[in-house]
N, C-alpha and C positions, 0 to 999 in steps of 0.2 A: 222493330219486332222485339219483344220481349222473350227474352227464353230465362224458365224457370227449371232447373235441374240442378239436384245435387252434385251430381259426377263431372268432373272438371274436364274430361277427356268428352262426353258426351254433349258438354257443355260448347267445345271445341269443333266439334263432327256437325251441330247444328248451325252454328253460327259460319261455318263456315260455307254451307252448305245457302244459307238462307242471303250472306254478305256476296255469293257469287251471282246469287237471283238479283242481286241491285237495291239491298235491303239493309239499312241500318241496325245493329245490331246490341243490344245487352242483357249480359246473363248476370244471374242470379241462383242463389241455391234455396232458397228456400222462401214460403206463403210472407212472413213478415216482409226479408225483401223485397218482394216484388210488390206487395202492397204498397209501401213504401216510395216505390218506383214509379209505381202507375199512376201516383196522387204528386211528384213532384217534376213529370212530364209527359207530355203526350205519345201514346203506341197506335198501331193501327193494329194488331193482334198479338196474342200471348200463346205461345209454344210453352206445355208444362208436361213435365212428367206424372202420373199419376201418383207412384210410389216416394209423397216427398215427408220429410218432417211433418207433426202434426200442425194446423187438420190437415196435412196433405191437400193432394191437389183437387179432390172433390171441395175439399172447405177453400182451397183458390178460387174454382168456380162460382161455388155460391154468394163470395165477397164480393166477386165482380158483377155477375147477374143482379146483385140486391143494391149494386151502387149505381146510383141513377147518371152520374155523371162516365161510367165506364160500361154501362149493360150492355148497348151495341159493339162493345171489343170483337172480334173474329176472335174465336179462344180454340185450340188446336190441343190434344193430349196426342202424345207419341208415348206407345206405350207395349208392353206384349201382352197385355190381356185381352181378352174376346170381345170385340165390338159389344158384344148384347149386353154381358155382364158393367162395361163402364156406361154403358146407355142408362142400363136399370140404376144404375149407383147414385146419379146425377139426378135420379125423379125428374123433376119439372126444370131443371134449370140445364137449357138447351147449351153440348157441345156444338161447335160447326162441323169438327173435320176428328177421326180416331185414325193416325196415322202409326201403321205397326212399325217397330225397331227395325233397323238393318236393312230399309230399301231406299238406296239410296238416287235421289231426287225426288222422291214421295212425297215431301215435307215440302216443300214449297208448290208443286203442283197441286197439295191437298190446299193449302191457304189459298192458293190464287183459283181456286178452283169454288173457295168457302168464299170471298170475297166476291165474287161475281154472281152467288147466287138469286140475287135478284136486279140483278141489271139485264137491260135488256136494249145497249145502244153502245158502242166504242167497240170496245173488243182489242186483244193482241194478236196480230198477225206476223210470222215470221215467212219473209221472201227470201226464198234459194233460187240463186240462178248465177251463174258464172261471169256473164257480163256487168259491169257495173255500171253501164250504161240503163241495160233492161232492167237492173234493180232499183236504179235511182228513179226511173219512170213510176215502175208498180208503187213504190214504196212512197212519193209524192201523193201520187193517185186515193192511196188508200189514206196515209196522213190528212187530205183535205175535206175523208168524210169521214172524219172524225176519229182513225183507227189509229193506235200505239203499232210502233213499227220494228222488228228485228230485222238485221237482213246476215246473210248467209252466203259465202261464194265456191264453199266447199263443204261434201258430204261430211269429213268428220266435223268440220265446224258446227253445222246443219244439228247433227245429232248433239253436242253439245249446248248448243242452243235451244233446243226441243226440250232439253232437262235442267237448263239453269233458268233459262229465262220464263219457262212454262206460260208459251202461246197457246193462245184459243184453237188457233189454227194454222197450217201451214200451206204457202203456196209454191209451188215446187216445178220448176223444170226437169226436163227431161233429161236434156244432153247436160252432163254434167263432168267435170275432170275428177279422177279417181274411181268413180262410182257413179249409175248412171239414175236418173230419178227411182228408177223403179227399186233397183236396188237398195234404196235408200228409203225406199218406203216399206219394202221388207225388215229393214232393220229397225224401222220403227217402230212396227207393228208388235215383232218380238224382247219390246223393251215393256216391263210392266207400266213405267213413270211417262210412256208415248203411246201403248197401245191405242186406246180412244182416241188417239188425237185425228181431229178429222183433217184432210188433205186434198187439196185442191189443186191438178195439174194444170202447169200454163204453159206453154210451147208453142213455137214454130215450126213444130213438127207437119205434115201433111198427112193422112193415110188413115181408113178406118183402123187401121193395125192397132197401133196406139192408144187410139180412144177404148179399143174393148179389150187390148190388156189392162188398162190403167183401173179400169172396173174389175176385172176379173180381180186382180192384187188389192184391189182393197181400198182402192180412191174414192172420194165422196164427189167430187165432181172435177172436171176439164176444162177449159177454156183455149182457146188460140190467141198469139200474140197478138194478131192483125185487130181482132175486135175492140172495141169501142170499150177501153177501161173502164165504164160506169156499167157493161156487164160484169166485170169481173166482181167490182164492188156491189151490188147488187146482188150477185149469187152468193157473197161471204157472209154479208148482211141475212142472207137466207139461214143457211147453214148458221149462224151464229144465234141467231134467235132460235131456230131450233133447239141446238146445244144449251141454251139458258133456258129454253121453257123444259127441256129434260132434265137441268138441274133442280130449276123451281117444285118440278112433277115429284122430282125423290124425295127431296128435302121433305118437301108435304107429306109423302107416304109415309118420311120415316117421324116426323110429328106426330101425323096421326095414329100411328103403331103404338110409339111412343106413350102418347095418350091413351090407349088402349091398356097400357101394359103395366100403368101407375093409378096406383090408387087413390083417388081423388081428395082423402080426408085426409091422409098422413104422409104422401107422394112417396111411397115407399112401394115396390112391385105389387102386383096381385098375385095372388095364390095361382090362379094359371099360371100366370108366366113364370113366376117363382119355381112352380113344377116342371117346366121345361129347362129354368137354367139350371136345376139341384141337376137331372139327369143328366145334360149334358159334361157339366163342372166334375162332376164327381165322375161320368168317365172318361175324361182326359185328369184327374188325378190316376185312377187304375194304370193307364196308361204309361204315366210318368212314373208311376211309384209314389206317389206324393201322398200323405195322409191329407185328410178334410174331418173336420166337423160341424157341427150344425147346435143350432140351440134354439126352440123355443121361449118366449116369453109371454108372461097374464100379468097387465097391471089389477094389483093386488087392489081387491075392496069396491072394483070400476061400480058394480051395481049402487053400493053406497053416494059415489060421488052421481052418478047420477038423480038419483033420488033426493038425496040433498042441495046439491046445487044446480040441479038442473040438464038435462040435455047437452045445453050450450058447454057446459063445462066439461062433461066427458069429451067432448068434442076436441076441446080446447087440449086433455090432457093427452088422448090418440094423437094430434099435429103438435103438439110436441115433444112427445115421446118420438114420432117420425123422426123428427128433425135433429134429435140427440141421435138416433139410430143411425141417421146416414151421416155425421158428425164424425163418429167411431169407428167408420168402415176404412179400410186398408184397403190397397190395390185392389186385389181380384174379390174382397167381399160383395155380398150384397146382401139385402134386407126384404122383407116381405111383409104385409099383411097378412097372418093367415086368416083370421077369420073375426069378427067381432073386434075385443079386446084385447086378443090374440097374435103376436108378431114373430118372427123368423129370420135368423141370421144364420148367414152362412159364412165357413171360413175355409175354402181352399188353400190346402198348404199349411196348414197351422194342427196339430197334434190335440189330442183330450184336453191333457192337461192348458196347453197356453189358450185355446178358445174359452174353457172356462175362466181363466184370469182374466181373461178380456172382458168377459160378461161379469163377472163382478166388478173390474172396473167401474163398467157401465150402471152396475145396480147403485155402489155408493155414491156417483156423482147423480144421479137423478133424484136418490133418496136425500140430497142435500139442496138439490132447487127445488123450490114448490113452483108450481104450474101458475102463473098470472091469468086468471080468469075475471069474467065481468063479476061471479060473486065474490072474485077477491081470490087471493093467495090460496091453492089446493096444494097438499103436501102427496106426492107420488113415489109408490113403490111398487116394486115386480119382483116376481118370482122366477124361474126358470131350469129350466133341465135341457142338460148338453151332453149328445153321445154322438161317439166316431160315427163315421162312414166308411163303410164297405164296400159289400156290391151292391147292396139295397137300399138305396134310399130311403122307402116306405118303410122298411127295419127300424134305421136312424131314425126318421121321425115317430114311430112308434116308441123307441126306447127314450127319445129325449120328450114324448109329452107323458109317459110313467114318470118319469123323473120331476119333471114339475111336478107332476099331481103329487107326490111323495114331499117337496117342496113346499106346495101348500097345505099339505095335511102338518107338518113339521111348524107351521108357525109363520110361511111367507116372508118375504124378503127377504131371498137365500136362494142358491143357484147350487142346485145337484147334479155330478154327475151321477149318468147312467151308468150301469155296471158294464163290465164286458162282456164281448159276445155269449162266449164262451156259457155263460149263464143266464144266457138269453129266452135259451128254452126250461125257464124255473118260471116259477112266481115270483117275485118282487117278495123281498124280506119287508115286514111292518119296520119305520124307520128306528134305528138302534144308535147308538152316540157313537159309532165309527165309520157309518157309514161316508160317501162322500160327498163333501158337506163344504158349498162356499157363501160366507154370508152371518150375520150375526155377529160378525167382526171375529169371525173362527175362519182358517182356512186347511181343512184335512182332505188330504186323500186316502183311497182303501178302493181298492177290486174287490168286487165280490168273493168272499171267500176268504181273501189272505190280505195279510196288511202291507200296505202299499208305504213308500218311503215320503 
């Protein structure tokens, strides 16, 4: 396993966490090294932080997904941001597993969990049972059709095993020392890193009693010791392809969502779902107290390049404008299509002022690559207008596409801030040389009204 993380102590939490699952282990702090690493020996999946040096761990991913020799990697982000929003970040280049911070044994039942998604024969089973006689039986049994075996002779151990070793499933006796099967299956139930895990009582027990508790608490299936071990195995074999045709089933849902939710020409979200994650993002900022801003962009002259070079080139210059867009994202960003020639960034967490220096960022390095198209070399620039977020969303995006419009009226290639609220309910001043103004190799600020520092 590869783990990519800055934080040395986090660095530490994983590795050891993934070295007690039976996993070989090395870390890394940042996108060079682990490239590096990945091309000078073989991983079977990469654990990455989101939040790492640039391009960060979305540019980890895409390194990997676009290198033919590493694209099947299992690639893992452990991260505190919103499943949705790192889904949308990624466009098209699929993570396996988004494992949140601080649940510990997540991280290796998320991999072993990404890793079996499309298998559909072996499987890990872990056998609890006191005897080490009846463990050596089932656990042979299972071994010779074909199954990876744990076994187990005590409940704490059991539960330890349920979280490092992250089995498919567990087969579990009754009569147990300490703690008696059932109770042991209540405590697994209430473990987030074991809930799902399906469970299969085996016993020498006699009596309906048993069988319709062991249902009532939460067991997937029963069996008696006396029968003929090729039921047992047989019934795990059941339940095991079950459980993988329910992995295969989400996986697909969440591809296909996925796919719903990216837009085709520049793999950057669409405008629906873009309007689903601003509302969300923006109220778990209120929440926090966190500022957000937002910034529209127009690549500047698009009708031109189309007319002149053609279709195919506007085409060309939208996926790669995409592609610098999701390039420039941070952690919790995300990016949009809004409409046409028209694009959308958001930035959770990040103030007026630092999202527009981010968005200028962005305008000088694009305004310095031309676009590689089939008529040849296209030279690309944008405009754009960037204002806070509030309570309103639909506010923000009203006052940051004034701000563009002001942007282009100004001469294009240049990134406006909006004014403040506060001046929100005026007209827009005609643009004056103090207003606030990034772009043209000037960078001022000014609120409306009073001059800003």
């Amino acid at each position: 396993m590869l783990v990519v993380e800055p934080s040395r102590l986090l660095q530490s939490v994983h590795g050891s966490e993934l070295r007690a699952a039976g996993h070989e282990v090395v870390a890394v702090a940042d996108v060079v090294a682990a490239l590096t690493a990945l091309r000078d020996r073989r991983f079977d999946a990469v654990v990455s932080a989101v939040d790492l040096p640039a391009p960060g761990g979305y540019g980890l991913l895409r390194a990997v997904r676009a290198d033919r020799d590493l694209a099947a990697l299992v690639f893992a982000f452990v991260t505190t941001h919103e499943p949705a929003i790192v889904r949308a970040a990624t466009g098209r280049d699929w993570v396996d597993a988004i494992v949140p911070k601080g649940q510990p044994g997540a991280l290796a039942g998320a991999l072993r969990a990404a890793d079996r998604g499309g298998r559909a024969a072996g499987g890990r089973v872990l056998v609890v049972d006191d005897s080490p006689l009846a463990r050596r039986l089932v656990a042979d049994a299972l071994a010779d059709a074909g199954m990876e075996v744990e076994i187990a002779g005590r409940a704490d151990e059991a539960i330890d095993l349920a979280i490092r070793a992250a089995p498919d499933v567990v087969v579990l006796d009754i009569d147990l020392p300490q703690a008696d099967g059932f109770t042991l299956l209540e405590r697994l139930r209430d473990r987030p890193a074991t809930a799902e895990l399906p469970v299969v009582f085996l016993t020498s027990m006699d009596g309906i009693g048993h069988l319709e508790r062991a249902f009532v608490d939460g067991a997937d299936d029963f069996v008696r010791k006396a029968q003929d071990p090729r039921e047992l195995v047989a019934r795990l074999r059941r339940i095991l392809d079950r459980r993988w045709a329910t992995r295969r089933a989400a996986r697909r849902e969440i591809e296909l969502t996925q796919d719903a939710n990216v837009d085709a020409l520049t793999a950057l979200a669409t405008r629906g779902h873009a309007e689903h994650l601003l509302a969300a993002t923006a109220g778990e900022c209120r929440s926090r107290g966190r500022e957000m801003a937002l910034a529209l962009l127009d690549v500047d002259h698009f009708k031109t390049v189309n007319d002149h070079h053609g279709h195919e080139a506007g085409d060309a210059v939208l996926r790669a404008l995409g592609e610098r867009l999701l390039g420039a994202l941070g952690g919790g960003d995300f990016a949009a299509r809004w409409g046409g020639e028209e694009l959308l960034l958001a930035f959770p967490g990040a103030s007026l002022t630092d999202a527009a220096a981010r968005v200028d960022r962005l305008r000088e390095e694009v305004a310095r690559a031309p676009v590689p198209t089939l008529a040849g070399p296209v030279d690309v620039t944008f405009s754009a207008g960037v204002a806070a977020v509030h309570d309103d969303t639909a506010a923000a995006i009203g006052a940051a596409d004034r701000a563009l419009y002001r942007a282009k009226r100004a001469g294009r290639d240049r990134v406006l801030v909006a004014p403040a609220p506060a001046a929100s309910n005026r007209e827009f001043p005609r643009m004056e040389p103090n207003d606030s103004l990034f772009g043209a190799g000037r960078v001022r600020l000014r609120e409306a009204g009073r001059a800003g520092s």
